[in-house]
N, C-alpha and C positions, 0 to 999 in steps of 0.2 A: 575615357574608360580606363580602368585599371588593367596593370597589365597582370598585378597576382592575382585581382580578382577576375581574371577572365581563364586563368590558369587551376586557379581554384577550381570553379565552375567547371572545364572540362574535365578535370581529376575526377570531380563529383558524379558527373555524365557517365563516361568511362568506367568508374567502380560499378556505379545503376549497374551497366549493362552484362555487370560480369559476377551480379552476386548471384549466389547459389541458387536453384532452381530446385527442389528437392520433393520425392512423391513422399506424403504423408507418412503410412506405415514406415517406409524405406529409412527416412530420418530419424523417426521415433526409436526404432530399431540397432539402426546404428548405434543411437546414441547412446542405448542400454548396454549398447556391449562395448563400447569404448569406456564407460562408468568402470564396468563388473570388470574389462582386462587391465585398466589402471591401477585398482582397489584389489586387487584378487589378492594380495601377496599380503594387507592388512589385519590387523585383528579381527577388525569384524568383517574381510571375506574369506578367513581360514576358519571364523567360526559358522557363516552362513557356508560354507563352500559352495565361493564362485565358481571355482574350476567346474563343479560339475554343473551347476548353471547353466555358464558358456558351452560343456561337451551336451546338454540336451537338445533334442530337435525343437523344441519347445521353449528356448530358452527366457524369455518376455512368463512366460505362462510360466513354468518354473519358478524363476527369481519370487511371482507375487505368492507363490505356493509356500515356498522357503522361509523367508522374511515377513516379519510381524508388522503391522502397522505400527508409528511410532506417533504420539502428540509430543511435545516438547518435553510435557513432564516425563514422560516414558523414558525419550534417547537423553536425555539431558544424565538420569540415575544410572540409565545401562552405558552409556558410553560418554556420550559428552564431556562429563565430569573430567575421562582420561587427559585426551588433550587441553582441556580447562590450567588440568593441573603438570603441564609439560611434556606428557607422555607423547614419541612419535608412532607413527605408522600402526594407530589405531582406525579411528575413519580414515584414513587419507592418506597416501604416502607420504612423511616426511612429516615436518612438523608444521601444523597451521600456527602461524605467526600473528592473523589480526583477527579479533570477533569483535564485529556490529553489535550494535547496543539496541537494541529495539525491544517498546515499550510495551509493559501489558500482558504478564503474565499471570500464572500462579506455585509457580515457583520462586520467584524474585522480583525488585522491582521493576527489575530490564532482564528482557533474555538475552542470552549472547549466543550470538549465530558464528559459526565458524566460516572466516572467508579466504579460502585458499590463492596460492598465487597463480593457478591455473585459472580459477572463478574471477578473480581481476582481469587476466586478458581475457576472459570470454566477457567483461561489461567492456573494456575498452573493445573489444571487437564489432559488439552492437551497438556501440555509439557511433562506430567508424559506420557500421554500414547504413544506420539510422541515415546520419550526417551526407552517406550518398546519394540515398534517395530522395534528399531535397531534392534533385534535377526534377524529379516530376513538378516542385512547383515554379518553377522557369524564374526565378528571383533572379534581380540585377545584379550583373554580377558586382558591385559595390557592397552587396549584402556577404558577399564572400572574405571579403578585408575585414569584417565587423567582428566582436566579442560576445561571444557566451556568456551570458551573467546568470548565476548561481545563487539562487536565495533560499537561504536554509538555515541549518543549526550549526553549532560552531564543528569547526575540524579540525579541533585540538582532538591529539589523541591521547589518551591514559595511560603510561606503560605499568604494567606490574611485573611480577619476577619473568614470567615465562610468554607474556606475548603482549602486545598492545591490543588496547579497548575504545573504542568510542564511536561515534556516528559514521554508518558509513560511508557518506560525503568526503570523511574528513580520511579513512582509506583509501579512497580512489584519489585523493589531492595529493595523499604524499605518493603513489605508484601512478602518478600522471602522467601519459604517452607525452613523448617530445613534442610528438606531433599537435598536439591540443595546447601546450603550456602558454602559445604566445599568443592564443584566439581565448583567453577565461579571464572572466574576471569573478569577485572580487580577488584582490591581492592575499597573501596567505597570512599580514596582517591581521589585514578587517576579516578573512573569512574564519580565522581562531576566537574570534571576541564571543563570549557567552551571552554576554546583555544585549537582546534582541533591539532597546532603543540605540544604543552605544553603535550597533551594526548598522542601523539605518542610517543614522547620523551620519557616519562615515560615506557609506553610501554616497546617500545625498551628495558631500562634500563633492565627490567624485566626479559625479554622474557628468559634468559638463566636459571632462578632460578623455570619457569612450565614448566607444562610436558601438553601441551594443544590437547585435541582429537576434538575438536569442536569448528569452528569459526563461530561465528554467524552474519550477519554487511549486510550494504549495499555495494555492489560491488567495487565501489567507494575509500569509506576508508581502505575496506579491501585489495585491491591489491596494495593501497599504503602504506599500515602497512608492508605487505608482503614481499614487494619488499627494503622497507627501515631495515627490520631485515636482510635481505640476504647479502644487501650490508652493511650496519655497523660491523656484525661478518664474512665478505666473505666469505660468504658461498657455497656452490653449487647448496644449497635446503634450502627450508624448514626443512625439514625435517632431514637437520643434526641436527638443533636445537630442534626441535618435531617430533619427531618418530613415535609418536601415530600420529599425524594429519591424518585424516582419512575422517572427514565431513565436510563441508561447508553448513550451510543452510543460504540462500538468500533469498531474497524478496525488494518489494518498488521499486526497477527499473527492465526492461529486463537485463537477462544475456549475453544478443547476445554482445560481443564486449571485455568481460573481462574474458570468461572461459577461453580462452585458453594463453590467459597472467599469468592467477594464476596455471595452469596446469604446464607452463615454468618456476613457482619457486617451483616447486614440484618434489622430487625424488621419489615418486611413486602415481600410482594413488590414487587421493582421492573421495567419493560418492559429488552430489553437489545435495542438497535439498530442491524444491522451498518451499517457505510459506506464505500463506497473511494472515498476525499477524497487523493488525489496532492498532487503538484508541478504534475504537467500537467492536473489537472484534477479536478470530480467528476462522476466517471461513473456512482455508481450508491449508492441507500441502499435498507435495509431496507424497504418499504412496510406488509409484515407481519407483526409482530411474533410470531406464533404458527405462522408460516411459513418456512421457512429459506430463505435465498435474498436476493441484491440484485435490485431493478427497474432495469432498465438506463435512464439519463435520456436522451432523441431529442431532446430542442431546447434544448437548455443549452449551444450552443455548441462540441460536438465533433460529428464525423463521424467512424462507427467501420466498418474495414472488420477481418476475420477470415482468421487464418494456420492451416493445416491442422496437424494435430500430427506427419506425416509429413515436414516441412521443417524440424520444431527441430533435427533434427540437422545441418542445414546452416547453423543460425544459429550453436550453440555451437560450432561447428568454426570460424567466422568466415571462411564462406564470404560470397560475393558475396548477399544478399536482395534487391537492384533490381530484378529481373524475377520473384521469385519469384509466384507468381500468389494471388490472397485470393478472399477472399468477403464479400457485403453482409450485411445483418440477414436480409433476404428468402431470403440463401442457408444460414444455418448452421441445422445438424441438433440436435434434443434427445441429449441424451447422450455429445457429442462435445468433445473436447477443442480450444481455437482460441488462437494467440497473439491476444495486442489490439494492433489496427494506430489508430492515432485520428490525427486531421487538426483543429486548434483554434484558436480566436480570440486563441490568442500568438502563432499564425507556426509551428506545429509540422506539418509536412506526413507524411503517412504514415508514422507513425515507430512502430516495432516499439517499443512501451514494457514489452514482457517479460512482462507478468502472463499468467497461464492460465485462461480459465473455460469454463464447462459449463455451458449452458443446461438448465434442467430444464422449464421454459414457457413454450414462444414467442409466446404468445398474451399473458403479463403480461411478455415479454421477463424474467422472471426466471435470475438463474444461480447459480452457486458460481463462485467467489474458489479455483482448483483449487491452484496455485501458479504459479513461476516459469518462464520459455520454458531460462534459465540455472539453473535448479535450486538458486534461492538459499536457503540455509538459516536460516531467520527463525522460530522459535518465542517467539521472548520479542523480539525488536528487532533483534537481532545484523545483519543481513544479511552473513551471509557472504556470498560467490558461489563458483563454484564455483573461480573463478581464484584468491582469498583460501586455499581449500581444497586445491587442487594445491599452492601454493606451501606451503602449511605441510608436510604431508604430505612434497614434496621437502626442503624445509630440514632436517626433523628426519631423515629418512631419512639425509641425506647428513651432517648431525654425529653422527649414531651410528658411522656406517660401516655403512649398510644397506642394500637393496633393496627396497623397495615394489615391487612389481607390481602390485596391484588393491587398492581401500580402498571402502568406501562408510562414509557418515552417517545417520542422522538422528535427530531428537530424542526424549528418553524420551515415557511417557503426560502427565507432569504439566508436562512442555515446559523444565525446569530443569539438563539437561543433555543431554550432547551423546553417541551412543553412537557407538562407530567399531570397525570391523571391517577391521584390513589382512591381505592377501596377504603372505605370506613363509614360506619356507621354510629358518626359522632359530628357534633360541632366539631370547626376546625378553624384555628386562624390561620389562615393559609398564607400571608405576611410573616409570620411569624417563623411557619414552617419553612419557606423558600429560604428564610435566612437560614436557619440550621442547615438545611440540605445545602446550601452552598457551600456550607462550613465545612462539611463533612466528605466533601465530592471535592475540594481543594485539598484536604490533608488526607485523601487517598489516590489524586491522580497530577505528579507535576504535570503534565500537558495542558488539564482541564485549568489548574492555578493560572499557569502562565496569560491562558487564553481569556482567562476574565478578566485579567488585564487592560489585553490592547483590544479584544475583537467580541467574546459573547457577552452578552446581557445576563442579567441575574435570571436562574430559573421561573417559571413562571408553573405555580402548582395549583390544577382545579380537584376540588374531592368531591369525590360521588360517593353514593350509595353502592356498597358491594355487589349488591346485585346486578346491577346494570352493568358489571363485566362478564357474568355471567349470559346476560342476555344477549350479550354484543357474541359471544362465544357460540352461543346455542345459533343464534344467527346465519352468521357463518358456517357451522358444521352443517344447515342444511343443505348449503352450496357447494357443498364439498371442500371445507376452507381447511383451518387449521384445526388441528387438536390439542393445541396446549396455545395458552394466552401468552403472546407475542411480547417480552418486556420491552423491546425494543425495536418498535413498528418499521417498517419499509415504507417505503413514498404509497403504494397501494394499500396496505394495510391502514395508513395513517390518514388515507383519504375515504377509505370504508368507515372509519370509526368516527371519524367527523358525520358524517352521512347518516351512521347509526346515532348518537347523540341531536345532529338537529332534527331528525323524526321526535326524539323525544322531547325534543323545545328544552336542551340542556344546555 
């Protein structure tokens, strides 16, 4: 047995039993007021006045009274811009030096999130404590000698005048704890390379020279990394070549479609670890590996307030959200849908960051990851949104010479294509039309380009008769379903409409 990996291992034990233990409100609480005492002295807390914030008995209930909701387009025009363009000690004390590039807005083709060098230790701090609470799953300690393998987008970053840009993979590589630099792979080489094959390749090359206990990637690239080592050295497994392999932690798409394909290159079982690790932050990992569900993280540096699901339809119409009204931790219900509102140590004030979840237990603050508040269509990486998805949809309609009336999406079972369903009341070559919509869903979304690539299949488009979105519509609302036709269906919605179409033998 090793002797660092037995050293490891109780380091690991040891932290387990010393991280925080913290009561709900207690930490939410703090955390709001560590935010508003760091930020108080900033632009935008001399113009909200923190100070008085902080001096009310109320202060949680104040700040949401004070402060307006922000979507990106909002804080992006009211402040963002400032630090964008050098300015210090606007959101944040001091000057943010790096912003994450993440994709899919409608202000630009990438939003830039601001990520402070306070919000960097607080991800190395929940990687540290992620990393401790492996001891709960009693892994050999040989799995502790092992490498971290990182599969992702490159981590070159982009400097311009006044701060560096790019993926935030490739922020946290250059501000890498000592402690993690000699357990990661790839090399900062192969992890700068742009061309997704050029990265595997190397890869590959590699793979026989680590000993990797932890893959970390979006599903996606990693079952095709996987499957491409297996077959280059024929192998039987994985794990002739990595013996340690032991974790998988995922996030950024469902895992419904590719567990049990990465299971099929595995000679014994491996733990699979959800985690939603942002731009703007990490707000929540798997805790229970035999449990579905993330643990939502209370003192990591964000304050999260909750958006009713009854107001998403005033966001995606891009109405006013400033006054729309939330709710704390203490307020939201098991089983209910909530946009995520978070407040963080880059200078990010109440900002509507889109994602959907659904608490299942409030007691381990656990949730589900439900979808988008904009109904982004993301089964494999793509992020469409739903504006990527109107604009194709018109493009193609109006080079046919056609009419669209009602269309919906969403992705097949295995998540490798894309199914779509338009309104019209015409002949249709619908051959004909999937080529256009490809055409036009590529020169509006790099993601979706890249991915028809290596991983999705060419859209697949059925035309109906208008009506029958109506009917599927009228259906539903006597159930108490929705009120506006869904562009981009949920796993439930896509299995009702299936349901509603073979009653009608369509």
């Amino acid at each position: 047995m090793s002797i660092t990996g037995n050293l490891l291992k109780e380091t690991a034990r040891l932290s387990y039993e010393f991280l925080p233990r913290t009561i709900r409100n207690q930490a939410q609480d703090f955390t709001l007021e560590k935010l508003l005492q760091k930020a108080r002295k900033t632009e935008f807390g001399l113009h909200y006045d923190f100070d008085a914030i902080l001096n009310h008995t109320d202060s949680t209930g104040e700040f949401t009274r004070r402060v307006p909701l922000f979507t990106y387009a909002d804080f992006h025009k009211e402040w963002l811009h400032k630090p964008l363009n050098g300015e210090k000690n606007v959101i944040w004390p001091g000057k943010i030096n790096y912003f994450a590039l993440s994709s899919g807005t409608t202000v630009d083709t990438s939003k830039k999130i601001p990520v402070s060098d306070k919000m960097i230790r607080q991800f190395q701090r929940t990687s540290f404590q992620q990393l401790a609470e492996l001891y709960e799953f009693d892994l050999h300690p040989k799995f502790y000698n092992s490498s971290v393998l990182t599969v992702g987008g490159s981590t070159q970053l982009e400097r311009t005048k006044d701060y560096l840009q790019g993926d935030l993979s490739g922020i946290l590589q250059k501000n890498k704890s000592f402690v993690f630099k000699p357990f990661t792979k790839p090399n900062n080489g192969i992890a700068k390379l742009t061309d997704w094959n050029e990265k595997m390749e190397q890869i590959i090359a590699k793979a026989p020279t680590w000993d990797i206990g932890v893959i970390a990637g979006v599903p996606t690239w990693v079952l095709m990394l996987i499957n491409g080592i297996v077959k280059t050295y024929k192998l039987k497994s994985i794990h002739d070549i990595w013996p340690n392999f032991s974790l998988y932690l995922h996030g950024g798409v469902f895992l419904d479609g590719y567990r049990e394909k990465i299971e099929a290159l595995c000679g014994k079982e491996i733990f699979f670890q959800n985690t939603l690790l942002a731009s703007e932050g990490y707000f929540a990992y798997q805790k229970n590996v035999y449990q579905k569900g993330l643990n939502l993280l209370l003192n990591h540096g964000v304050f999260y307030e909750f958006l009713e699901e009854k107001y998403f339809s005033l966001v995606n119409d891009h109405r006013s959200v400033k006054d729309l009204p939330t709710l704390n931790l203490s307020q939201v219900e098991e089983g209910k849908n909530y946009g995520l509102i978070i407040s963080t140590c880059s200078g990010l004030w109440r900002y509507l960051i889109g994602d959907v979840v659904r608490f299942q237990d409030l007691k381990e603050f656990r949730f589900d990851l439900v979808g988008r508040v904009s109904q982004t269509l993301n089964s494999a990486g793509e992020h469409l949104s739903v504006e990527n998805l109107n604009d194709a949809i018109n493009r193609t309609a109006t080079n046919l010479g056609m009419n669209i009336q009602e269309f919906c999406v969403y992705p097949s079972k295995n998540g490798n294509r894309h199914n779509w369903y338009i309104g019209v009341n015409a002949k249709v070559d619908t051959r004909r039309f999937e080529v256009e919509l490809n055409s036009n869903l590529c020169a509006l979304n790099d993601d979706y380009r890249t991915l028809r690539k290596y991983m999705l299949k060419s859209p697949k488009v059925i035309a109906l008769p208008v009506e029958k979105f109506y009917e599927f519509l009228e259906s539903r609302n006597k159930l108490g379903g929705q009120h506006k036709f869904a562009r981009v269906m949920n796993k439930n919605q896509a299995l009702a409409w299936e349901a509603f179409l073979t009653r009608l033998d369509l």
